[in-house]
C-alpha positions as a printed Julia matrix, in Angstrom:
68×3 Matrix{Float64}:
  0.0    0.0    0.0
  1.29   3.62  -0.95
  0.46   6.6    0.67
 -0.16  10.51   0.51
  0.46  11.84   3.39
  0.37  16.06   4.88
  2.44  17.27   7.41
  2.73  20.2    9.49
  4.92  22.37  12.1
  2.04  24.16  13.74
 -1.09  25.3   13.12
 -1.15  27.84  10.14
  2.9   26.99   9.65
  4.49  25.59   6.75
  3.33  22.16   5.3
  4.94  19.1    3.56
  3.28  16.58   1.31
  4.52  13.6    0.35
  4.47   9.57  -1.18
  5.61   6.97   0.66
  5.08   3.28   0.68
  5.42   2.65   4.33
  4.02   5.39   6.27
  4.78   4.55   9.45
  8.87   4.69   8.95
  8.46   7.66   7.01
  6.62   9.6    9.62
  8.65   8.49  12.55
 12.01   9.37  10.15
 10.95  13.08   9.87
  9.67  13.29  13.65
 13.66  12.43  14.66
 14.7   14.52  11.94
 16.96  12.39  10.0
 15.85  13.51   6.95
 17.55  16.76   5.85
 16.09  19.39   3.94
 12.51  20.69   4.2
 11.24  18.89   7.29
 14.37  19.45   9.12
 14.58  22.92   8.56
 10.85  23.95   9.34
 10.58  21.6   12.41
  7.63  19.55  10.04
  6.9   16.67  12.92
  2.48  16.4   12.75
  1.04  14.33  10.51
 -2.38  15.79   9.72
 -3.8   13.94   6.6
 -3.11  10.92   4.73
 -4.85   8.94   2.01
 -3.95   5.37   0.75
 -3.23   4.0   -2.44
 -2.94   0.64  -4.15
 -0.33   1.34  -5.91
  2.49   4.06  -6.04
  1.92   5.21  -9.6
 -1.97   6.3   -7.85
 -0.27   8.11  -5.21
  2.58  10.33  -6.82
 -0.6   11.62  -9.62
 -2.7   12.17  -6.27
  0.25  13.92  -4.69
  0.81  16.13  -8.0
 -2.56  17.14  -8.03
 -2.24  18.02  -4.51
  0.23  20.38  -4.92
 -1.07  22.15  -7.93
């Protein structure tokens, strides 16, 4: 199973979306902040949405479509 997933810093602070196929890693990986860039930098730690896919091809159109 893939997955869409929002995160935030705070309320009304910056947000991050993102795929990933196991959502559970990924969300504990940017809540110790081992993942430079973005996430790090902002302090992005909350997950507030996700959505899951069957496949990963689904998600990263969902996640496009997202963003626009």
């Amino acid at each position: 199973m893939s997955a869409v997933y929002i995160m935030a810093s705070r309320k009304h602070g910056p947000l991050y979306t993102g795929v990933t196929s196991d959502l559970v890693n990924r969300v504990a990986q940017h809540r110790e902040g081992v993942i430079d860039g973005f996430t790090s930098r902002y302090d992005v730690k909350r997950l507030v949405w996700f959505e899951r896919h069957n496949g990963i091809i689904e998600a990263i159109q969902r996640e496009k479509s997202l963003k626009k």
